[in-house]
N, C-alpha and C positions, 0 to 999 in steps of 0.2 A: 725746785723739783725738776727733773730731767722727763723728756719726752722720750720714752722707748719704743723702737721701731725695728718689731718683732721682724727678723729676714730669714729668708728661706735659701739655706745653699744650696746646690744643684749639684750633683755628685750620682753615683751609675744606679738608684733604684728610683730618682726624681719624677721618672714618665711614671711612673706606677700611683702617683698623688693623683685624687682626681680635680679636674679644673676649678670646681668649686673652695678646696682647701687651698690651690695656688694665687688664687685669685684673690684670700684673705691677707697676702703680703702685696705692700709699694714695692720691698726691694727684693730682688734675686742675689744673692753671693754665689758668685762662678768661682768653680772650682777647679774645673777641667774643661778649657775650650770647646773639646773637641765632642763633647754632649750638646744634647739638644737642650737650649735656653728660653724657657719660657721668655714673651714677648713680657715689657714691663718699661718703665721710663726712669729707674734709675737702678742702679748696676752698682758692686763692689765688686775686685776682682781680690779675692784671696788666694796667691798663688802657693804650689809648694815648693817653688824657688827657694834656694841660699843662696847668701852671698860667699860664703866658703867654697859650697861645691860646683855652681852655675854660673854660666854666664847670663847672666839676670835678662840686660838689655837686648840681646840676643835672641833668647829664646821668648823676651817681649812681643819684639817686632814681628815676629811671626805668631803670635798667639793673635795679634791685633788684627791680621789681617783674615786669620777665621773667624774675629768678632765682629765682622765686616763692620769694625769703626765703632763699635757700639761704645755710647758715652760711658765711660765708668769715675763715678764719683772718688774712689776709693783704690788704691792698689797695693796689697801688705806681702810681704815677705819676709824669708826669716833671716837671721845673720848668721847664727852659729850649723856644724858644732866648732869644734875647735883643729880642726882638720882638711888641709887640701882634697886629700883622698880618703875615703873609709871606706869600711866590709859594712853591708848591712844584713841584719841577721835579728830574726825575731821584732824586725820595728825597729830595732835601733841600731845607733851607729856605732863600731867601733875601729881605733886609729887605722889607718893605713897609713899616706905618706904625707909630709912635709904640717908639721903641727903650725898654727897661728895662735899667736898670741894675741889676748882680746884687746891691745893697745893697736895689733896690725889688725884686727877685723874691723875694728870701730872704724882704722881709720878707709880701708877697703869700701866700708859701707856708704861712706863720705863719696867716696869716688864713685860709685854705682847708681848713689842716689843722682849722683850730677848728670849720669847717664842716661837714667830713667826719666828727669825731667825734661831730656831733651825730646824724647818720645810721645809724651802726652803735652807737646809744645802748646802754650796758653789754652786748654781743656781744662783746667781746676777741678784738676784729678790731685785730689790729696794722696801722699805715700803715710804708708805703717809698718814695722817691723810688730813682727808678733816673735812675744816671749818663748824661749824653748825650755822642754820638760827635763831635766836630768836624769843621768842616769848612773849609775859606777863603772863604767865602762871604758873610762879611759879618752873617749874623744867628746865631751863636756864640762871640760876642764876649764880652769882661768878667768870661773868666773861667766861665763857665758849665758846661765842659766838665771843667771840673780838678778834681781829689780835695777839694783846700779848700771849693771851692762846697758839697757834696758833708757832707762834716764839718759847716760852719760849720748848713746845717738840721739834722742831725742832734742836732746838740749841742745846739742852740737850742730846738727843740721837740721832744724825743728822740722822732724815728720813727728806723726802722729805714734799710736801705739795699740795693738792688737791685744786684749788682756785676754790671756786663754785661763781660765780658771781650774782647769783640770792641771794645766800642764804646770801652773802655779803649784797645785794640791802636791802632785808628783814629786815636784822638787821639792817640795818642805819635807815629805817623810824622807825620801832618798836622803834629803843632807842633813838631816834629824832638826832642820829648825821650825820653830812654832807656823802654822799656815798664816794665822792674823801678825804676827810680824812682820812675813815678806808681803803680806798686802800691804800693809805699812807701809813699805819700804818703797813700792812704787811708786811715781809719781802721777795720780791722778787726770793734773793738768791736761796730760797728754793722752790717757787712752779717750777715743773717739766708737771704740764696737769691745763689744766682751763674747767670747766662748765660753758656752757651757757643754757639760756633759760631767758623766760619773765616772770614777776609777775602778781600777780592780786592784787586789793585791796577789802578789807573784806567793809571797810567806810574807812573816812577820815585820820585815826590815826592807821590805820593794814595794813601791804602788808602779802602777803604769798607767799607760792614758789610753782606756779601753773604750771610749766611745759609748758608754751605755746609755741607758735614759736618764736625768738626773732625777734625784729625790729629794723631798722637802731641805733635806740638811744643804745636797747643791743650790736651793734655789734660797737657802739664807745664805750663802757664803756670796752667791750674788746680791742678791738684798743690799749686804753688808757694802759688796764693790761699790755698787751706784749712790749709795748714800755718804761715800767719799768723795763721790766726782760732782763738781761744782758746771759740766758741760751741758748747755738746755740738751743736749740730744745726742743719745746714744744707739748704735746699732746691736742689737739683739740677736746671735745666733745658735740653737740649740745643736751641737754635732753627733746626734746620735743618729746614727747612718743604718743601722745594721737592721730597724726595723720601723717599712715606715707606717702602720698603726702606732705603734710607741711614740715615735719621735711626733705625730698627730696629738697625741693623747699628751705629751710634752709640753706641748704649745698650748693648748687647752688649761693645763693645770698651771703650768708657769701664770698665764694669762691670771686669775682667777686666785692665787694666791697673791699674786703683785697687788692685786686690786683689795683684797681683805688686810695688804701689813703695810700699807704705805697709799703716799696721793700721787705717785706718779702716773701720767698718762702714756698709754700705751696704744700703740699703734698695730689694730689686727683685726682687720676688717670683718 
């Protein structure tokens, strides 16, 4: 059984928790340096870096220095899409210039990781790429969005792995394949935190990755994740931003169904 360790992101409605609900998480997931970070003694930093579009290391070094050093266990980013440049529009990306192919992302990611380590020099700051959601749009092509992408860095430069389960959800309807087969297809070993949250659909033949509150069906598709991962200890993050009573009332409920469908122990003070 895996030890779950419910964590609280911090992103632009955080100050509005009152300290008592903050104080029920060990970890913070920072989102955006430049907000105010609840005080805490262990840290994830989930950024919304790519390795496609940013200079990762770069725009590290200066994040580190508004964290005035603060130790982060954790630091995940994304690799795709599958484009130097893109238009963004609606959330998503679409091509602009100079396409990569996921054989040159992977191996780009290689080389950034090397970079990134040099940064959080001897700090056992673990890295993660987190999975991206697809779209039809033309710049999450080749593969980018699939478990294999996904495996093939992990295994290559063993970081870890960010499981978003929405953005999972997403890509299975977009590319019509079943959800519990590209859980499947992940490879467990490696993810270390899981995202949750609910989708929306655009019509019949789109979901997007809407941020909602999840509902019983999200919190069996996670169920499902953790009872594949053989890891004692996973990070826990609800991303439903938009409202924070709900995303309260999230944690509460996630909490309290975990505990009636399973003997995992859960961490929330």
């Amino acid at each position: 059984m895996s030890e779950l360790n419910f964590t609280l992101g911090v992103v632009h409605n955080t100050h509005e928790h009152n300290t008592k609900f903050i104080n029920r998480f060990n970890t913070i997931e920072i989102k955006n340096p430049t907000l105010p970070i609840p005080e805490k003694k262990d840290y994830l930093y989930h950024s919304n870096y790519s390795v496609s579009l940013d200079d990762i290391p770069k725009a590290l070094e200066s994040d580190m220095q508004l964290l005035q050093n603060k130790k982060i266990r954790r630091f995940s980013f994304d690799a795709g899409p599958c484009y130097r440049k893109v238009i963004e529009k609606n959330y998503k990306y679409y091509p602009g210039e100079t396409f990569i192919s996921s054989a040159d992302l992977i191996h780009m990611t290689g080389e950034t990781i090397h970079k990134i380590n040099k940064i959080f020099n001897n700090q056992n700051t673990s890295l993660a790429v987190e999975n991206l959601n697809y779209y039809s749009t033309g710049a999450y092509e080749d593969g980018v969005c699939l478990p294999e992408f996904y495996n093939e860095i992990s295994e290559k430069y063993k970081i870890e792995q960010v499981l978003d389960l929405a953005h999972l959800k997403v890509t299975a309807i977009n590319m019509k394949i079943p959800f519990l087969e590209l859980l499947d297809r992940v490879n467990h070993d490696y993810v270390k935190e899981i995202h949750l949250t609910r989708i929306d659909f655009l019509d019949n033949n789109s979901a997007i990755d809407a941020h909602f509150e999840p509902m019983e069906d999200d919190f069996n598709n996670l169920l499902i994740a953790i009872n594949k991962n053989k890891n004692p200890n996973l990070d826990i993050v609800i991303e439903a931003w938009r409202d924070i009573q709900k995303l309260q009332l999230s944690f509460e409920n996630l909490n309290q169904f975990i505990k009636e469908n399973s003997d995992h122990k859960i961490i929330f003070n």
